[in-house]
C-alpha positions as CSV (number, residue, x, y, z in Angstrom):
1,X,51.0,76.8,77.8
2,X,49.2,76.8,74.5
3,X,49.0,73.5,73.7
4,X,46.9,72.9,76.4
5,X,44.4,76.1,75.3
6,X,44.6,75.3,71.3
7,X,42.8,72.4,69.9
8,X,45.8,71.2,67.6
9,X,49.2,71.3,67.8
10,X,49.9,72.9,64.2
11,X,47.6,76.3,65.7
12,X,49.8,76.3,69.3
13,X,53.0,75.7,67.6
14,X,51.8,78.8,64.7
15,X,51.2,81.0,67.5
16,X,54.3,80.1,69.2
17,X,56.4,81.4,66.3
18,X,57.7,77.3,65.2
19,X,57.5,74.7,62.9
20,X,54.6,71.7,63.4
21,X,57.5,68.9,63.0
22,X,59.8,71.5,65.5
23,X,56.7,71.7,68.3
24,X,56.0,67.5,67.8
25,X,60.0,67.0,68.4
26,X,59.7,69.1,71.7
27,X,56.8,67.8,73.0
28,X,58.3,64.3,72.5
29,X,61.4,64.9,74.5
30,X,59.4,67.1,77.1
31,X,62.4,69.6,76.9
32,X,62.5,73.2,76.6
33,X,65.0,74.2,73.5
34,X,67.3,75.9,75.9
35,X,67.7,72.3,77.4
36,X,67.9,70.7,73.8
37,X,71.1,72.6,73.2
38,X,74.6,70.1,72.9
39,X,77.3,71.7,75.5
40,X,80.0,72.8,73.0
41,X,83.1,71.2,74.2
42,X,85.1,71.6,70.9
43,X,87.6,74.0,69.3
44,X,86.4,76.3,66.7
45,X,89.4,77.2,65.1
46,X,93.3,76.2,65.7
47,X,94.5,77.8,69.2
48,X,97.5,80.1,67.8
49,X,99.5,80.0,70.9
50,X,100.0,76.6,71.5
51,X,103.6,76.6,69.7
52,X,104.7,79.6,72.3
53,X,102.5,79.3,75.4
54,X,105.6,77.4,77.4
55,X,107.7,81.0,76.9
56,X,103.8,82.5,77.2
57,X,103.8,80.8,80.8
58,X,107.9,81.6,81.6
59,X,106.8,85.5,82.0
60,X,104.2,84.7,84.0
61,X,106.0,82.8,86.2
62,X,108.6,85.0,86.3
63,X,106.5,87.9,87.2
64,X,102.7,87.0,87.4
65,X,101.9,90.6,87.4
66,X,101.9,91.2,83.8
67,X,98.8,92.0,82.1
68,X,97.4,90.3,78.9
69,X,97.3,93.3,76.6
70,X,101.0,93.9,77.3
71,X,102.0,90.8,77.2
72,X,100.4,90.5,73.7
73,X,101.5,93.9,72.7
74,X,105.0,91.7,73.3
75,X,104.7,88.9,71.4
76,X,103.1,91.2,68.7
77,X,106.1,93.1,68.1
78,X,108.6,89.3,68.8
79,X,106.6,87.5,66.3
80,X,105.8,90.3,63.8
81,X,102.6,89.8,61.2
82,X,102.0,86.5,63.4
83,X,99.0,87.6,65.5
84,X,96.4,89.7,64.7
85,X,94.7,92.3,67.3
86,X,91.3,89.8,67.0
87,X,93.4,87.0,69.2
88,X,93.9,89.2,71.9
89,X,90.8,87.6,73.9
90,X,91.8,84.6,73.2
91,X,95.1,85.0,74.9
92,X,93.0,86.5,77.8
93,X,91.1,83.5,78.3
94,X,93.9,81.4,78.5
95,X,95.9,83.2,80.9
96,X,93.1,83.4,82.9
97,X,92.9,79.6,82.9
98,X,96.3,79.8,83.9
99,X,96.0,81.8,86.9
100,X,92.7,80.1,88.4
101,X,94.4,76.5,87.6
102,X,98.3,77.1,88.2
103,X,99.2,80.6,88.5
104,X,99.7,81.4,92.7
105,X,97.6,81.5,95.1
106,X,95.3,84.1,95.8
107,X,95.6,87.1,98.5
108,X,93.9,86.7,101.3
109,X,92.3,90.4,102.5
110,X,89.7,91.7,104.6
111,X,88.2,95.0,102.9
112,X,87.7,98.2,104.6
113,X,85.3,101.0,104.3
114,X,86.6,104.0,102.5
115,X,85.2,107.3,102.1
116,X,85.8,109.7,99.5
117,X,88.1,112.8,100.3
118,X,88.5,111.3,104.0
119,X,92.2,109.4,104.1
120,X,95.7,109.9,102.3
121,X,98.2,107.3,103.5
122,X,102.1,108.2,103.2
123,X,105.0,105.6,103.1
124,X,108.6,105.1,101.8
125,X,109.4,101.9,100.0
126,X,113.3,100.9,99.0
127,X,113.6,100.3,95.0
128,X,117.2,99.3,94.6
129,X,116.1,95.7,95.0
130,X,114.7,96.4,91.3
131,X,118.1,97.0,89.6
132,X,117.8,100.3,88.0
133,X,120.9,102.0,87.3
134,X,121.8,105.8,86.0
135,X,124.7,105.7,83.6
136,X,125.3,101.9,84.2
137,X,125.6,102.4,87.9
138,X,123.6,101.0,90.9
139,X,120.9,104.0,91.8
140,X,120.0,103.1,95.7
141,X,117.1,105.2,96.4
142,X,113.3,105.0,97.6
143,X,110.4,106.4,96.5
144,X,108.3,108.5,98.7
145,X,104.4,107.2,97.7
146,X,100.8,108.5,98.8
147,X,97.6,107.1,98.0
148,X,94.0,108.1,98.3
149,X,92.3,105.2,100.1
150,X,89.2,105.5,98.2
151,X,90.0,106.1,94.6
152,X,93.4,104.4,94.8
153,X,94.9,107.4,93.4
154,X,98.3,107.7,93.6
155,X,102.4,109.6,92.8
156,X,105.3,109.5,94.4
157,X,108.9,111.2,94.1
158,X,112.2,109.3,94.3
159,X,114.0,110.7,97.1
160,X,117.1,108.9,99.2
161,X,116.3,108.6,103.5
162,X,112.8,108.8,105.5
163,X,113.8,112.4,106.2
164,X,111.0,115.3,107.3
165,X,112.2,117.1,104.2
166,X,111.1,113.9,101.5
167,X,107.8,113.3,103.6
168,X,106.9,117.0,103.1
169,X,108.1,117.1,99.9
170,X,106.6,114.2,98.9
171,X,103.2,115.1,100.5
172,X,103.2,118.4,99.1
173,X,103.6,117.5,96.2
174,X,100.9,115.1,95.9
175,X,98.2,117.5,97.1
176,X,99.2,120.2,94.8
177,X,98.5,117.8,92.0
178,X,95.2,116.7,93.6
179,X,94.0,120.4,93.7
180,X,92.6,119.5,97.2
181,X,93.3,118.2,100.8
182,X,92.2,114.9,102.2
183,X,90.0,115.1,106.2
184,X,93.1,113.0,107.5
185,X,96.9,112.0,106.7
186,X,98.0,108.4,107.9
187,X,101.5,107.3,108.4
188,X,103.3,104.5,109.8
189,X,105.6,105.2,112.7
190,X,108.1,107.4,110.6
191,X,110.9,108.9,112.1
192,X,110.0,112.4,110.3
193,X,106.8,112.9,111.9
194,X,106.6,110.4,115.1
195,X,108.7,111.4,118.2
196,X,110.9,108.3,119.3
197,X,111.7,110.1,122.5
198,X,110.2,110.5,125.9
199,X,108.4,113.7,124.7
200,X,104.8,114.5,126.1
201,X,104.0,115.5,122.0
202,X,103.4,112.6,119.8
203,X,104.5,114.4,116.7
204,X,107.5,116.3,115.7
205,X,107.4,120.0,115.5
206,X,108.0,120.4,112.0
207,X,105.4,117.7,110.9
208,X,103.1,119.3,113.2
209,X,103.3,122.8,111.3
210,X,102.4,120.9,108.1
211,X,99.4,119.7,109.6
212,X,98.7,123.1,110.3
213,X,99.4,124.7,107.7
214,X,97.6,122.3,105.3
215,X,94.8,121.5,108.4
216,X,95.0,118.8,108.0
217,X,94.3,115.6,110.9
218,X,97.2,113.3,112.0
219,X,96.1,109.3,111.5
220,X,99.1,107.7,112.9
221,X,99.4,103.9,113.1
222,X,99.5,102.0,116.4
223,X,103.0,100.9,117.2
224,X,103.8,97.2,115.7
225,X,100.5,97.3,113.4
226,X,101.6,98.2,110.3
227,X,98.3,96.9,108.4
228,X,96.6,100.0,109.8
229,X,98.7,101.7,106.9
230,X,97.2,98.9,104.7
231,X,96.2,100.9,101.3
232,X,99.8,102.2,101.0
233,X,101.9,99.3,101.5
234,X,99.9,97.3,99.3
235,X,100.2,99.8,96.4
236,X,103.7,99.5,97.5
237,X,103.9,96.0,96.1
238,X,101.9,96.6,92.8
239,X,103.6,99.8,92.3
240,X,107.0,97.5,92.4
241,X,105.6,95.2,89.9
242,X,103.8,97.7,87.9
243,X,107.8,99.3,87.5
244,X,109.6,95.9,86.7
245,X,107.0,94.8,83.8
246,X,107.4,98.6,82.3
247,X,111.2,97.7,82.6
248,X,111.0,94.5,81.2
249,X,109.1,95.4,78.1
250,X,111.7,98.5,77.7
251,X,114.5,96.6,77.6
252,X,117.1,97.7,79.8
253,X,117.0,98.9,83.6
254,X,119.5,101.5,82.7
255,X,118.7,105.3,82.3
256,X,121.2,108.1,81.0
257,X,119.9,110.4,84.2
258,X,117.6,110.9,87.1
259,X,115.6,113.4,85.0
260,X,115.2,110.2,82.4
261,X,113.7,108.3,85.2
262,X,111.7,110.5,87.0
263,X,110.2,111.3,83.6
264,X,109.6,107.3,83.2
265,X,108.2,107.0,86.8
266,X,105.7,110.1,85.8
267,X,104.6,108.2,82.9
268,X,103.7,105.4,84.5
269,X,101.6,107.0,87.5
270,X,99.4,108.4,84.7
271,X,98.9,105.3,83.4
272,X,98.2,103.2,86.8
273,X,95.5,106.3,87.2
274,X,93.7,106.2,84.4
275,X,91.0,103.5,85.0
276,X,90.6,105.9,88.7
277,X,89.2,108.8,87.4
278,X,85.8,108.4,88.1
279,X,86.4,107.5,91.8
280,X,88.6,110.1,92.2
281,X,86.3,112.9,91.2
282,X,84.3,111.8,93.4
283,X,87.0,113.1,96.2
284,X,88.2,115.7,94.4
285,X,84.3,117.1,95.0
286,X,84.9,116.8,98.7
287,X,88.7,117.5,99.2
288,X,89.5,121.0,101.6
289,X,91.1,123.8,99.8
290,X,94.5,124.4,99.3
291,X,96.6,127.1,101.5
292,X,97.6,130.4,99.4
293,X,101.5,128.5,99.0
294,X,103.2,125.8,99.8
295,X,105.0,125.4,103.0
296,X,108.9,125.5,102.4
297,X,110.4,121.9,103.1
298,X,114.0,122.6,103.3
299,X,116.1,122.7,106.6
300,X,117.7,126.1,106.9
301,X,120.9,125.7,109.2
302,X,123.7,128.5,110.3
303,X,127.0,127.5,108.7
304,X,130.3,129.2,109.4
305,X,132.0,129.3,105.8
């Protein structure tokens, strides 16, 4: 623009903030210095993975869930004084090369509209495919999970059928820790709160009381549409690998008791609900208030002795 209001070259290129000989060159090529710039297509510095990406590339193969700061965290403490904390984005840009160029295939979804406070969805998932043992035997068991559809927050208990008693345990449970109720409570079509009979009610008696007493709204899904309960089961399927990477980097699937892995399984909810806490304030400022106590989710049967 100046160099068509100044009446030399050496004034437009002073007021432009460049050399004379630097305004000639660009005037000569008739490109802007943005456009002058060579695309940098060479390597800075020696890539320090390239001895160990083919064992880099076998984890994440094996299980493409794990992250990059674990991962590295790994090899940190496999290949120790080797790499320093500054490489960590360079492993990061590689794996993410990886993934777009050879890792699998993307998830094809269809997003859904959440609201804060409004949905909790419940499930059971079955964890024995995982391996864990207690005492260096098989533990088959599930794991009663909830999730908040909006801020993804989410616990669970380990518990052993898809009884009433682990549903309202589990539910309970999760609740308390929220400090608050959700508008509505979805399921799929569970045994412990659907009737599978002819009856005229739709729910059981028992799951209805803890609707009431938490009032709280019944979202069943429909029968044979079990995406309805979407949120849940896929937490179901991160939660899974979010457990096998925190057993692989521990070392052994085996725990001395339960109360060792319940403790583990605690840990590692807090840790898939840290980055969630600013979404989930958002519906703990909306959530209904809790009922004076909790409602007692044990089945009281007359024995003869």
């Amino acid at each position: 623009m100046l160099i068509k209001k100044e009446r030399t070259i050496a004034i437009a290129a002073a007021k432009s903030g460049m050399g004379e000989k630097t305004a000639r060159k660009y005037l000569r090529l008739g490109k802007l210095p943005s456009q002058c710039v060579a695309e940098h297509t060479w390597r800075t510095r020696e890539d320090p993975f390239v001895d160990i990406w083919e064992e880099v590339k076998g984890y994440l193969e094996t299980n493409a869930g794990f992250e990059s700061k674990s991962l590295f965290a790994h090899l940190q403490r496999k290949y120790p004084g080797r790499f320093q904390d500054g490489q960590l984005r360079t492993l990061q840009r590689k794996i993410k090369i990886w993934r777009a160029t050879e890792g699998p295939q993307k998830e094809v979804f269809f997003p859904q509209e959440h609201t804060p406070g409004n949905i909790g969805e419940s499930d059971f998932t079955h964890m024995t495919e995982l391996g864990i043992t207690i005492g260096k035997e098989l533990f088959p068991h599930l794991i009663y999970h909830f999730v908040l559809t909006y801020s993804n927050w989410e616990t669970g208990i380990v518990c052993y059928s898809e009884s009433y008693e682990s549903l309202s345990e589990g539910f309970q449970n999760a609740v308390w820790e929220l400090g608050g109720v959700p508008e509505y409570h979805r399921t799929d079509r569970l045994s412990a709160a659907i009737n599978k009979d002819c009856s005229r009610e739709e729910f059981t008696v028992r799951y209805q009381g803890l609707l009431r007493h938490y009032g709280i709204q019944a979202k069943p899904t429909q029968a044979g549409q079990a995406h309805e309960n979407g949120d849940v089961e896929q937490r179901h399927y991160r939660l899974k690998n979010a457990v096998n990477q925190a057993l692989l980097f521990r070392g052994s699937r085996d725990f001395t008791n339960q109360g060792e892995y319940r403790s583990f399984l605690r840990s590692l909810f807090v840790q898939l609900n840290a980055g969630r806490q600013k979404r989930l304030a958002e519906e703990q400022s909306v959530l209904k208030v809790l009922p004076a106590r909790k409602l007692d989710d044990s089945r009281q049967m007359r024995v003869k002795v």
